[in-house]
C-alpha positions in Angstrom: 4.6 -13.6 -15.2 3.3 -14.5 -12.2 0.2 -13.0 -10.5 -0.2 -12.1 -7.2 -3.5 -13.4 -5.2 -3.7 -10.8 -3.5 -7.2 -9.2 -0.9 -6.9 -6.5 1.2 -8.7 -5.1 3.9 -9.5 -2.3 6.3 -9.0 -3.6 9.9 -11.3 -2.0 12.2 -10.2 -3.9 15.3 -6.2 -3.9 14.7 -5.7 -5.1 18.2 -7.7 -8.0 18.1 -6.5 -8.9 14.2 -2.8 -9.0 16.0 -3.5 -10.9 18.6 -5.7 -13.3 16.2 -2.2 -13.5 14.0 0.0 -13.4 16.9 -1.9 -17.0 17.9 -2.2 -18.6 15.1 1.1 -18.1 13.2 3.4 -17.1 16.0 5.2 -13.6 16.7 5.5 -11.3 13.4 8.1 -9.6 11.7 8.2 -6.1 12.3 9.3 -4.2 9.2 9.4 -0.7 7.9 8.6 -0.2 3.6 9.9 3.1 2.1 8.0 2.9 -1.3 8.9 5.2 -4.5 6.6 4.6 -7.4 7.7 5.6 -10.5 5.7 6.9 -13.8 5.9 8.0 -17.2 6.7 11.7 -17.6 3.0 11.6 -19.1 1.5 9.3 -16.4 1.1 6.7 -19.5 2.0 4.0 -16.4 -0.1 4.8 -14.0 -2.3 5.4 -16.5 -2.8 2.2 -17.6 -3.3 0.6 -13.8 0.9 -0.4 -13.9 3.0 0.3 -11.6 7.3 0.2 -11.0 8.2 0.7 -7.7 11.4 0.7 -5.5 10.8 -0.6 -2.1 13.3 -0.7 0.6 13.1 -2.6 3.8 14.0 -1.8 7.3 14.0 -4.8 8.9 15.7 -5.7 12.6 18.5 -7.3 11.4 19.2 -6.3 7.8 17.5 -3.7 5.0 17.4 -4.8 1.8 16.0 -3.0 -1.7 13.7 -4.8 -3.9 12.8 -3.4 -7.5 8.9 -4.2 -8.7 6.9 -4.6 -11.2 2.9 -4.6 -11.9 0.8 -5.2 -14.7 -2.8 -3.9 -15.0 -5.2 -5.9 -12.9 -6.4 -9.4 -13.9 -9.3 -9.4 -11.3 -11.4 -6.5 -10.5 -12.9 -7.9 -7.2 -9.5 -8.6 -6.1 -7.4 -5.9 -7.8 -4.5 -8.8 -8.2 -2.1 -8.4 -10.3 0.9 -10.0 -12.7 4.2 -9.1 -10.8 7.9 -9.5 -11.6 10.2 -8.4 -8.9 14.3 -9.3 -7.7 16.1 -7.7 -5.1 19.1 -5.2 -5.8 22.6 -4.2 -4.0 22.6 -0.4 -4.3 19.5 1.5 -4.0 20.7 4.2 -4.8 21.8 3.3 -7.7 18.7 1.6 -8.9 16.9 4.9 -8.4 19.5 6.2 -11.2 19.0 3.4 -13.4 15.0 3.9 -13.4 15.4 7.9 -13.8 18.0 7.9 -16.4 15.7 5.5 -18.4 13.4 8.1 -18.4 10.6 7.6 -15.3 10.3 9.9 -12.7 9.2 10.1 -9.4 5.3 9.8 -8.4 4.6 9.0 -5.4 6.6 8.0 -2.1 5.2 7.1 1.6 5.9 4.6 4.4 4.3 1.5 5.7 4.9 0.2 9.0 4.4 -3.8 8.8 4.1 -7.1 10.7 4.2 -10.1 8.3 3.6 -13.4 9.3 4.5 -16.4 6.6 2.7 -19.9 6.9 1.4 -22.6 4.6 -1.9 -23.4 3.8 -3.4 -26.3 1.6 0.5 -26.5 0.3 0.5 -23.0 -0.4 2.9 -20.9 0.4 1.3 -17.5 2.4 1.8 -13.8 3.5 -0.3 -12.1 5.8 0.5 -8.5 6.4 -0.7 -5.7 8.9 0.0 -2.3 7.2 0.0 1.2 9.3 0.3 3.7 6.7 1.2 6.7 8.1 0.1 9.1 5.4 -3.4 8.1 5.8 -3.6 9.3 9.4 -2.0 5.8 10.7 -5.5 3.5 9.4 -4.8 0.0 9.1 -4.9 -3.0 6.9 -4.3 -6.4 6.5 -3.2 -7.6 3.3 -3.6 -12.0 2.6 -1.4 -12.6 -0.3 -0.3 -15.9 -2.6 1.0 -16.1 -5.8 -0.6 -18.0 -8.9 1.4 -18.7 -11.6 -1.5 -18.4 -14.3 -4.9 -16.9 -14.5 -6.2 -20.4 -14.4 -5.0 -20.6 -11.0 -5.7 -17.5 -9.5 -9.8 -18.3 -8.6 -8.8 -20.7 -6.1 -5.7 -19.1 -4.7 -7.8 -16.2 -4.3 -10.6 -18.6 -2.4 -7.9 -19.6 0.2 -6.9 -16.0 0.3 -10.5 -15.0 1.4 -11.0 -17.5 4.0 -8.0 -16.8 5.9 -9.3 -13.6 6.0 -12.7 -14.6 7.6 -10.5 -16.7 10.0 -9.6 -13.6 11.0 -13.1 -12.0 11.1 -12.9 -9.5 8.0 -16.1 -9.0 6.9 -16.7 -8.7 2.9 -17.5 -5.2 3.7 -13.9 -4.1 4.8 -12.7 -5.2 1.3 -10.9 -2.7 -0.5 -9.0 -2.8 -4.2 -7.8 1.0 -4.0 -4.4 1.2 -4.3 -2.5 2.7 -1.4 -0.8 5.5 -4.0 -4.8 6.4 -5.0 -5.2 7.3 -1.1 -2.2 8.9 -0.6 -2.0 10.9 -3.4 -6.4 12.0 -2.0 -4.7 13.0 1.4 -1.9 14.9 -0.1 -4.4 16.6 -2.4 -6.5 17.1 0.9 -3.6 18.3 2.6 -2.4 20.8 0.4 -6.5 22.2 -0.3 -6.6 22.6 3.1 -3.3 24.7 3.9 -4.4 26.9 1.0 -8.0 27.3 2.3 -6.7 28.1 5.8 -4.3 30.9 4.5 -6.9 32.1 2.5 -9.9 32.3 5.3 -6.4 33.9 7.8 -5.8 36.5 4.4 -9.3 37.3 4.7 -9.6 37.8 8.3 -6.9 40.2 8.4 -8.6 42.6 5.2 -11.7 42.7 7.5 -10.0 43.6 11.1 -10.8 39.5 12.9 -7.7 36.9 13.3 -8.7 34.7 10.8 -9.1 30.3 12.4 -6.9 27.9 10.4 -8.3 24.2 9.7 -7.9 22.2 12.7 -7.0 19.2 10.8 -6.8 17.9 7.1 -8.3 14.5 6.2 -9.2 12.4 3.4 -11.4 13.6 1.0 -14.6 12.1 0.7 
């Protein structure tokens, strides 16, 4: 199975990252992901750092539905991982296929992307500039190749990082949490918070005041 060299990044300047992109490897393709990560009944695939995922892509001229597979990460600076993945005709049907085999639904959210493709060193490359709506619309950039054995993944993984410093990402902005780890923290944070707002509101009423709701719900931290 191959592995995919993957780094990804917290953009702090997403305007200047696009325009940066927009330069160097001409206008990007603007894409919606709707993402629905499947598990184990008894979370023994999550568990174990693997994920299954359908994916389905809204794209300007077509959508299309692509079926994935990870294994558990190869490289903990990088979080890379082994990935198998072929496209399908009938979404709908492939959601079916995985929950009548006995998986069930985890985790869904959007992400709003711009991917540019280009070769580098006679690799092939995908740069992509995530909003992820779920996580109060923060961006990323994600520099991605594939390697088709562990042997190969150190200096696919080099080329990965300096196309990121091309683009001024700092070793700091470097993130391996997984984007269901997040949203599942802002859901959780979500939900705390509607409860703790109803609660303080409950409260306020049994003593005679009106009770303030949360203004917002963020991230835990």
């Amino acid at each position: 199975m191959a592995i995919e060299a993957e780094f990804k990044a917290v953009v702090r300047d997403p305007e200047g990252v696009l325009k940066q992109l927009e330069q160097q490897y001409g206008v990007g393709r603007a894409e919606v992901y709707r993402d629905t990560y499947y598990d184990a009944p008894d979370g023994g695939l999550m568990g174990a750092d693997r994920e299954l995922r359908i994916r389905t892509v809204h794209g300007p001229e077509d959508t299309r539905t692509v079926l994935t597979y990870k294994g558990a990460r190869v490289d903990e600076a990088s979080g890379s991982k082994p990935e198998a993945e072929t496209r399908v005709e009938d979404a709908d049907a492939m959601h079916e296929i995985v929950r009548g085999l006995g998986f069930v639904p985890r985790i869904a959210f959007e992400k709003r992307c711009r991917n540019y493709s280009f070769q580098r060193d006679g690799q092939r490359l995908l740069a992509t500039l995530v909003r992820v709506p779920e996580l109060d619309d923060a961006t990323f950039i994600e520099v991605e190749t594939s390697a088709a054995t562990e042997d190969e993944l150190a200096p696919a993984l080099t080329l990965v990082r300096a196309v990121l410093t091309e683009l001024g990402i700092d070793e700091d902005d470097l993130t391996t949490e997984l984007y269901t780890d997040a949203v599942a923290a802002a859901d959780y944070c979500l939900v705390s918070a509607r409860r703790a707002s109803m609660n303080h509101a409950n409260t306020g009423a049994r003593l005679g005041g009106t009770g303030h709701p949360l203004m917002t719900a963020r991230r835990c931290q």
